[in-house]
N, C-alpha and C positions, 0 to 999 in steps of 0.2 A: 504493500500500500504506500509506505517512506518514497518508494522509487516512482511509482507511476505518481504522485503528487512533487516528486521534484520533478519528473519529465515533462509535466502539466505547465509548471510554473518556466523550465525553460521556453515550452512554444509558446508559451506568452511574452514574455521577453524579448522570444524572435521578432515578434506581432509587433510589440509596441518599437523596436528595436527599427524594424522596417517601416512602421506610420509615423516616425520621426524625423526618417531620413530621406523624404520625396526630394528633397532641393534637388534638383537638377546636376549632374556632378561635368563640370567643363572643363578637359585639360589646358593646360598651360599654352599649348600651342592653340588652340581654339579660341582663349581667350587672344591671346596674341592676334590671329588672325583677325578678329574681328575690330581689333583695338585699328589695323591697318585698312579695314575695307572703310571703317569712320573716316580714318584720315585719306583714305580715297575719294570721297564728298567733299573736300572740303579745297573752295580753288584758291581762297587767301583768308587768313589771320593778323591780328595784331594781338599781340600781348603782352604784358611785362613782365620779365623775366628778370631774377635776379641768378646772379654767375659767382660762384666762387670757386676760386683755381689754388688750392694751398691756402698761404693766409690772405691772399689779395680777394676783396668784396666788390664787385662792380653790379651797377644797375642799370640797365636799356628796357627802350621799348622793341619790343621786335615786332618788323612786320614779313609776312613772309606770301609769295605768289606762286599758288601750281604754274610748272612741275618744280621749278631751281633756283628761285631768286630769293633773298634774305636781305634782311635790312637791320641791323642796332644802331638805334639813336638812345646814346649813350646819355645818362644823366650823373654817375660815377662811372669814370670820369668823365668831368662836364667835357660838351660838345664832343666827343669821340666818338665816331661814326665807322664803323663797317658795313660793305656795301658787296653784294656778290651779284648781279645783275645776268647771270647764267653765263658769262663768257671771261669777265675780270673781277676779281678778288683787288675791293678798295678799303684801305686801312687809313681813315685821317686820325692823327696825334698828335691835336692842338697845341702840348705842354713841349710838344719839337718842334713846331711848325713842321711837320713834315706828310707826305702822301706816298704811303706803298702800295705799289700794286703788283697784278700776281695774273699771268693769266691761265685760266681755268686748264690748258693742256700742256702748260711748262713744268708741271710737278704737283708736288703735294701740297693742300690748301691747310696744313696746320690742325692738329686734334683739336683745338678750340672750336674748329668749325665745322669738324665732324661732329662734336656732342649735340651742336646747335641742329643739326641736319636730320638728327636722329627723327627731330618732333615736326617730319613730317611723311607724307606717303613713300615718296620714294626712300627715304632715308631707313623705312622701318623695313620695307620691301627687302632692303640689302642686309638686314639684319636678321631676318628669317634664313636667309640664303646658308650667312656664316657664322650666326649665331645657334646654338641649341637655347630652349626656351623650358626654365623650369619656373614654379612659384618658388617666390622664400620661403612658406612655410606652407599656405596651403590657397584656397580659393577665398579664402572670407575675407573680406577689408580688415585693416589694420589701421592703426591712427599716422597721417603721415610723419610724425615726428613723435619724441615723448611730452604729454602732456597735453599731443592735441587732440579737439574734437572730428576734424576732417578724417574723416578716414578713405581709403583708398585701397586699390588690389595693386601687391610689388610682384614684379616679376622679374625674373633674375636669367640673364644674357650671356652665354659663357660661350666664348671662340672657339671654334674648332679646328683653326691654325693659328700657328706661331705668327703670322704673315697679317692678321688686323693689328688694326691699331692698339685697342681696347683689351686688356685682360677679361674683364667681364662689365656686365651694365646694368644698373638697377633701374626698373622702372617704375615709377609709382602715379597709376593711372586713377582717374578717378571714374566711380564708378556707375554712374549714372549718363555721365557724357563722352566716356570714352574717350576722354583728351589726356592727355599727359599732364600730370602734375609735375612733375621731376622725374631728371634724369639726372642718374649718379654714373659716369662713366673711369673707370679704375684702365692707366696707361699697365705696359708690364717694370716699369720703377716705380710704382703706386705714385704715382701723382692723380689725382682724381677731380675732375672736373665736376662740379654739380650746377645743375641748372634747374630752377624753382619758376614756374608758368602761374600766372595767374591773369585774373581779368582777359579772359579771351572775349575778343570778338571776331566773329566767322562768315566767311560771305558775303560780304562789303561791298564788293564789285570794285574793289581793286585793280588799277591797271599799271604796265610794267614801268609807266613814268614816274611811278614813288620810287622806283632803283636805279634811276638817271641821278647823279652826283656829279655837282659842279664843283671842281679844284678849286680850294681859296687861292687868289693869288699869287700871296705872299707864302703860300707855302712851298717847299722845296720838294722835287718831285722822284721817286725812286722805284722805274719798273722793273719788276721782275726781280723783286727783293729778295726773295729765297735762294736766289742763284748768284745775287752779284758778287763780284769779288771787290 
């Protein structure tokens, strides 16, 4: 009788065990997927993003135009302006007076501007390709920092050659709009780039004249900085 009343009490367990657990269960890559088909609707944003690279804190607005173009208009540091117009990489740096430029098939455009790339379609596209895609811990939202209320779904980016930039990449989506809140991007000498989105607006009708940047005059001018000697 002992046995058929504890075998009793395990199928109920199972019962209630299984009428607990209907949520829906979505891997890591599904979610991912989907996180990229959002950011496949989406033809321009502007938001603010705060950057921090090691101990340096910088703040811009970003705006950005499907499929390649990128804008920071820098508020730390004032006026400092990055401009990627899909063809040249423009770096104004008021406190030099100076202008670098970089064009788009002379080389590498700098990790800084890969992290920035990540938060958009194409940039996530290439991250499915050479990233594998696990949760940090599981599907539930988590708080994006300690002590916050925001909570968000992290998903964790790990390379699968030596040959990316990125050791691994955190991301912490939020979860109702499927936009990126942050991106934590880890270099392989841990330097880690973080980038914090907020205040998006989406769909604007944005055109590629907000990525036209006019040279101050007075500034000095340096193409194809990454190569000069």
């Amino acid at each position: 009788m002992l046995k058929k009343s504890a075998f009793f009490v395990l199928i109920l367990n199972v019962i209630f065990a299984a009428a607990f657990s209907q949520e829906t269960i979505i891997t890591a890559n599904e979610y991912f997927k989907s996180v990229s088909e959002k950011y496949g609707t989406v033809k321009d944003y502007q938001a603010n993003v705060d950057i921090v690279v090691g101990k340096e804190d910088m703040q811009a607005e970003l705006t950005y135009l499907s499929p390649d173009k990128v804008r920071f208009d820098f508020s730390r540091p004032d006026n400092q302006v990055i401009v990627f117009n899909g063809e040249t990489l423009t770096i104004y740096l008021p406190g030099s007076a100076a202008v670098l430029t970089q064009n788009a098939n002379s080389g590498d455009s700098g990790n800084g501007a890969k992290a920035a790339n990540l938060a958009t379609s194409e940039g996530l596209s290439l991250m499915r390709r050479y990233y594998s895609v696990s949760y940090e811990t599981s599907q539930e939202a988590v708080p994006l920092e300690e002590g916050s209320e925001e909570r968000v779904v992290r998903l964790m980016l790990w390379r699968r050659t030596t040959a990316e930039a990125f050791r691994y990449i955190k991301l912490s989506i939020n979860p109702d709009t499927k936009m990126i809140r942050r991106v934590e991007a880890v270099t392989p000498s841990n330097i880690t780039y973080m980038m914090t989105f907020s205040d998006y607006e989406v769909n604007q009708g944005l055109t590629a004249q907000r990525f036209s940047y006019d040279i101050p005059s007075a500034a000095n001018v340096y193409d194809n900085f990454m190569f000069s000697e």
